[in-house]
Every structure is written in structure tokens, then in C-alpha cells.
N, C-alpha and C positions, 0 to 999 in steps of 0.2 A: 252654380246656383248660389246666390248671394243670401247669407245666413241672416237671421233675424233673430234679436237676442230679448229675451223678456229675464228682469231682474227684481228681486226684494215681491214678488206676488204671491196673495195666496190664489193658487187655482181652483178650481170648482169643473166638474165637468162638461158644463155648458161652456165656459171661457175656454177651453181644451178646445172643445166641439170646433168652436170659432179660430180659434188658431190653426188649427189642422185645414180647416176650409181656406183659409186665406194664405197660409205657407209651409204648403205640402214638403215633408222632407225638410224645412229649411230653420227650423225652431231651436235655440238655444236657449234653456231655463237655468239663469244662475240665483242661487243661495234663494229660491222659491220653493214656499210649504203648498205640500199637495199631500198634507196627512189625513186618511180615513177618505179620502175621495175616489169616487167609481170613475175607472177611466178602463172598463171592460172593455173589451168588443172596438176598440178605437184604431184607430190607423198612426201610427207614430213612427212609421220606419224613420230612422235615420236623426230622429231628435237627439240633442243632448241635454241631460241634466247634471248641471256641475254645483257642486256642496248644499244638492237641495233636502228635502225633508219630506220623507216619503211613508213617514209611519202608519201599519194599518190601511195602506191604499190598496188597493183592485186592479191590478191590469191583467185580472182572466181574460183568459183567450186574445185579450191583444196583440196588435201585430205591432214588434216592438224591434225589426229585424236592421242590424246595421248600428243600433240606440248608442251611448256612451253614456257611462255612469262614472261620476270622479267624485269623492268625500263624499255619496250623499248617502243620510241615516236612512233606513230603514226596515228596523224591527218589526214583525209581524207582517210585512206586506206579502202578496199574495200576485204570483207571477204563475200562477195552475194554469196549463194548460197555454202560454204564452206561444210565441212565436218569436227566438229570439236569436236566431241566425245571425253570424259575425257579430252580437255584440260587445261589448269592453265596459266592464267591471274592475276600479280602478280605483284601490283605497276606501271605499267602502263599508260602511256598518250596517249588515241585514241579518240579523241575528232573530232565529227564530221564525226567519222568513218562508212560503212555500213555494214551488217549485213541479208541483206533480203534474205528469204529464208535458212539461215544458217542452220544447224543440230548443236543442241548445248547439246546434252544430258549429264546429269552430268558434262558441264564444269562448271570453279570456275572463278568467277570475285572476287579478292579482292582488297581492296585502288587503283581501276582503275578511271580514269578523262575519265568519257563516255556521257559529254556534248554535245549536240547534235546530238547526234547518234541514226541511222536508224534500229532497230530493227523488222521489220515490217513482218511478217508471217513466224517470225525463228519454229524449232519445236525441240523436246525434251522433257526429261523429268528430273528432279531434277538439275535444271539450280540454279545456287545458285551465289548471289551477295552479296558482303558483304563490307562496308564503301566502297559505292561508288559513286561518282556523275554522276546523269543522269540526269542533270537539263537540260529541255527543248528536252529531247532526245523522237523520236519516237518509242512506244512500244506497238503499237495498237494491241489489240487480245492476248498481249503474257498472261500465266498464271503462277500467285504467289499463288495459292493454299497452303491452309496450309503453309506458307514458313516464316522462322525465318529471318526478314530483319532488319540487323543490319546497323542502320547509314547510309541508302539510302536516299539520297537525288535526289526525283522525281518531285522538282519544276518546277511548267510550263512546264511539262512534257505534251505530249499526248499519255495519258492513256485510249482511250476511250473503250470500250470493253474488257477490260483488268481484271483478276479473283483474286480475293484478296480475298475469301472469306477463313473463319479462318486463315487468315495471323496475325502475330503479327510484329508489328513495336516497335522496341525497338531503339529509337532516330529517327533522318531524319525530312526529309519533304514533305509534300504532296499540298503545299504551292500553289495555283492560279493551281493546276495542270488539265489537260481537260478529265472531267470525263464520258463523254457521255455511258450510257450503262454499265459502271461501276463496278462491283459489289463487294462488301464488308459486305454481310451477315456473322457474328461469327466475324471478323475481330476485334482485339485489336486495335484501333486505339491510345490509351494513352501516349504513348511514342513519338508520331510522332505531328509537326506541321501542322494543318490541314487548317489551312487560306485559307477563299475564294473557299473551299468544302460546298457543301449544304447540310450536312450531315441529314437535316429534310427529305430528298427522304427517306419514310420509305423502298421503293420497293427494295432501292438498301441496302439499311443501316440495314437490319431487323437484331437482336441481334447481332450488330455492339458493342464496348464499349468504350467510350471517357468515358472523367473527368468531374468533376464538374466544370470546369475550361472551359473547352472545350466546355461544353455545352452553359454554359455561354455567352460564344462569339457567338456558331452559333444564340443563340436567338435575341443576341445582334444586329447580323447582318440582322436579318427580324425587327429592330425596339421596338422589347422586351425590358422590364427591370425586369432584375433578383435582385426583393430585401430580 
């Protein structure tokens, strides 16, 4: 299917509407502002939007499954309750963005800024992030099962019921992150800053693996001295 490329536009929902009727699957949106605009309920499988401008937009409930996203900003936008099967997220800034309810199976987060972002009852399966910031982002309940987390930074994160167990952290941070319910059983924790975790909960921690380094400090922080 021969792709058709719209560039420098501000969109509107109506000119959406018309694009989607005229080339289903086949839309490429480069460096186009679609900020604050409702594009709920819309049919977009397979579009791509490259270094566009997405501030404050709407694609509740859209079906957004197969999409590509490359540099494009946006903060506050609102992806609740999407449909976003094998999408690719890719250098990206959506800081603050929401996400609840999403369908995210098999999409790819890579070097995305997902700072404060609302995560909260997405479902899927092999949801994969890679170098990316979720500092102070809400990600209650989600599952890192067995999952290869490279360079996630989950500072100040709320993480509470959230399955990390056999997950390996290779870099990142887990830094003051809110762990209630937690679980990190097999979990490598070695690679990752783990500051301000209580990693002595043996219930959640059972053949968890930190450093000698690491250990060091959790003892340090109940008032231990490791000599």
C-alpha cells in the first residue's frame, strides 16, 4: 500500500475524519500540530506521526493499533482507554501524558520522556520500555514480569502492586520509588539505583539479587554498620 505523506499542517478533526476516509492505513504526518484536537473514537491503525506536536490531544478510545510515533511532543495528551497494539514509540516527549485503560500489547517505548505519566490499569502483554524516563509516573498494578529494563528510570515512581519479579534492571533507578505490595521475587536488582527501597521486606524481595554495595546501604539505612 503506497503511503501518503501530509507535512507542516495544523490538523483539526474534521481534516482527520477526511484523511482516514480517503487513505485508510496509509497516512504519514510529518512535523504537523494536532495540539488540543479531539481525534477520539477515530480509526488510525497503521498512521505514522513523525516530530509532530501533539499537545493536549484526545485519542480516547482510538484505534491507534500498528501507529509510529518518532520526536513527537506531547505533554498532557490523553491515549485512555486506546487501542494500541504493536505500536512504536520512538524518542518521544509525552510527559504527563494518560494512558488508563490503554491496550498496549507488544507496543515499544524507546528514549520516550514519560514523566509523570498515568499508566494505571493498561493491559497487554510484552509491553517493552527501553531508556526511558518514568520518573514520578503512575504505573500501579502494571507487569514487568521477567522483562529486560534497560535504563528505566522509575524515580519516585508509584509502583505499588506492580510485578517485577525475575525482571533484570540493567542501569536506571528505582530511587524513593512507592513500593507498596511490590513484588521483586528472582528480580536482579544490581544494575539499578535502589535508594530509599526496603529491600529487607523478605516477602517481597525473596531471591531478589543486589551487590555488596547495595546491601551495604539497605543495612546502613536500618542503622547497621557493615565492617
Amino acid at each position: 500500500m503506497n503511503t501518503v505523506t501530509f507535512r507542516d499542517e495544523t490538523l483539526t478533526r474534521e481534516r482527520m475524519q477526511a484523511i482516514i476516509a480517503a487513505h485508510p492505513r496509509a497516512a504519514v504526518f510529518e512535523n504537523c500540530t494536532l495540539d488540543h484536537g479531539d481525534f477520539s473514537r477515530l480509526d488510525m491503525d497503521g498512521f505514522q506521526f513523525n516530530q509532530c506536536s501533539v499537545n493536549g490531544a484526545s485519542w480516547l478510545a482510538a484505534s491507534l493499533e500498528e501507529s509510529q510515533w518518532t520526536k513527537c511532543r506531547g505533554s498532557q495528551c490523553d491515549f485512555s482507554s486506546a487501542l494500541l497494539s504493536d505500536a512504536r514509540f520512538s524518542h518521544c516527549d509525552l510527559n504527563n501524558s494518560h494512558w488508563r485503560r490503554a491496550t498496549l500489547s507488544s507496543v515499544q517505548f524507546k528514549d520516550c520522556k514519560l514523566t509523570g505519566a498515568h499508566l494505571q490499569e493498561v493491559t497487554g502483554w510484552a509491553l517493552e520500555f527501553r531508556d526511558c524516563l518514568l520518573v514520578s509516573a503512575d504505573l500501579r498494578g502494571m507487569s514487568f514480569r521477567k522483562a529486560q529494563l534497560e535504563g528505566m528510570d522509575f524515580s519516585e515512581a508509584e509502583l505499588s502492586g506492580c510485578d517485577f519479579r525475575d525482571a533484570v534492571f540493567n542501569g536506571g533507578s528505582l530511587r524513593n520509588a512507592q513500593t507498596r505490595l511490590t513484588r521483586f521475587e528472582g528480580a536482579d536488582l544490581r544494575g539499578a539505583d535502589i535508594s530509599g527501597l526496603n529491600v529487607m521486606d523478605a516477602k517481597l524481595f525473596k531471591k531478589a539479587v543486589i551487590s555488596q554495595r547495595q546491601a551495604a546501604a539497605a543495612l546502613a539505612s536500618f542503622g547497621l554498620i557493615v565492617a
